[in-house]
N, C-alpha and C positions, 0 to 999 in steps of 0.2 A: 435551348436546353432539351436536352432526347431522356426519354424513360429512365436509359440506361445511368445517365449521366449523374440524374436527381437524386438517386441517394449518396453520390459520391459527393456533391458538394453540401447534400445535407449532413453527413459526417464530417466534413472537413467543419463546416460550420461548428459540430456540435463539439470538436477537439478544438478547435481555436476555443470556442467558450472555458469549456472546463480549465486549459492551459490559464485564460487569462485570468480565470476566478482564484486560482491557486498560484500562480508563477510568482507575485510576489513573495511569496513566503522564500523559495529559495535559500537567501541568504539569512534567514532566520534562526535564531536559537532552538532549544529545547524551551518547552512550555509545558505546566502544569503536570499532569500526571506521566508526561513523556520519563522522569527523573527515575519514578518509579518502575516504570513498562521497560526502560532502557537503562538509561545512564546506572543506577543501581540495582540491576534484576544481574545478578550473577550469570545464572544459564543465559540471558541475550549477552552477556562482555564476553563469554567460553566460546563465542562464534559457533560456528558448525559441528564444533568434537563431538558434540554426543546428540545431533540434531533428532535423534528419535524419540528420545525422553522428550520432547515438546507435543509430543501426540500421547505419552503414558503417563506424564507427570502435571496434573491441573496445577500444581507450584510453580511450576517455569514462567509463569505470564504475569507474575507479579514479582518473583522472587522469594516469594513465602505461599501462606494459603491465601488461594482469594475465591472467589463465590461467582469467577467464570473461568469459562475455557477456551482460548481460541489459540489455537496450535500453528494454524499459519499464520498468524500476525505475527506470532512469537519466532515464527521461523525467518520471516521475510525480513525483520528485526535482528536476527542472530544472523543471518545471508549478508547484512550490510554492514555490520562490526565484522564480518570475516574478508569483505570487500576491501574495509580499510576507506571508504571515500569521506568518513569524517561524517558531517552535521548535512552537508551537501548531497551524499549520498541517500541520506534518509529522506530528505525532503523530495527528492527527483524519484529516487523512488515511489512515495505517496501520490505523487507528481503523472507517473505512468499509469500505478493502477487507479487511481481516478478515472483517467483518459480510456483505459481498458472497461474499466465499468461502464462508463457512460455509453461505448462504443457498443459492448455487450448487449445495454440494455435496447439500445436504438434497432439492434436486429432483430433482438427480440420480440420488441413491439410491432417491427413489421413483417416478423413472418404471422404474428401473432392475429395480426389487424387485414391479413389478406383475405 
């Protein structure tokens, strides 16, 4: 294994992990406060019509008031009811940026740790 090579199979390592820690879920339901954040938050069922009110309106992420803000959850949420891919969509979704974080953080640590 060459220099070069090592952080590639350390990433692939660190994507199989994440994948496997989550890939069950897949075929899973909505759970717990998802009903709220999703299934009945009006602005995420509206899909994308008016995706900028997700960045001026702290209501869009619950569907009423709520006592946070996060405007790309809510978007990335409203992106996959406009998608159309159902329950599957959202979990694969979840699914990717897990794998993007993980991947994120692992560059990070190593420009960080040179």
């Amino acid at each position: 294994m060459t220099a070069m090579t090592r952080p590639l199979w350390a990433m692939l390592g660190l994507v199989l992990a994440a994948m496997g820690a989550h890939a069950w879920n897949l075929g899973g339901e909505f759970v717990f406060d998802d009903f709220i954040y999703i299934v009945l938050n009006p602005a995420v069922q509206a899909g994308l019509a008016d995706w900028t009110r997700f960045f001026t309106d702290p209501g869009t992420y619950a569907g009423g008031p709520a006592d946070h803000y996060r405007p790309l959850v809510t978007l990335s949420y409203a992106a996959n009811v406009a998608m159309g891919w159902g329950m599957f969509g959202f979990k694969a979704t979840q699914l990717l940026l897990h794998v993007a974080t993980v991947l994120l953080l692992y560059r990070g640590l190593t420009l960080l740790c040179r």
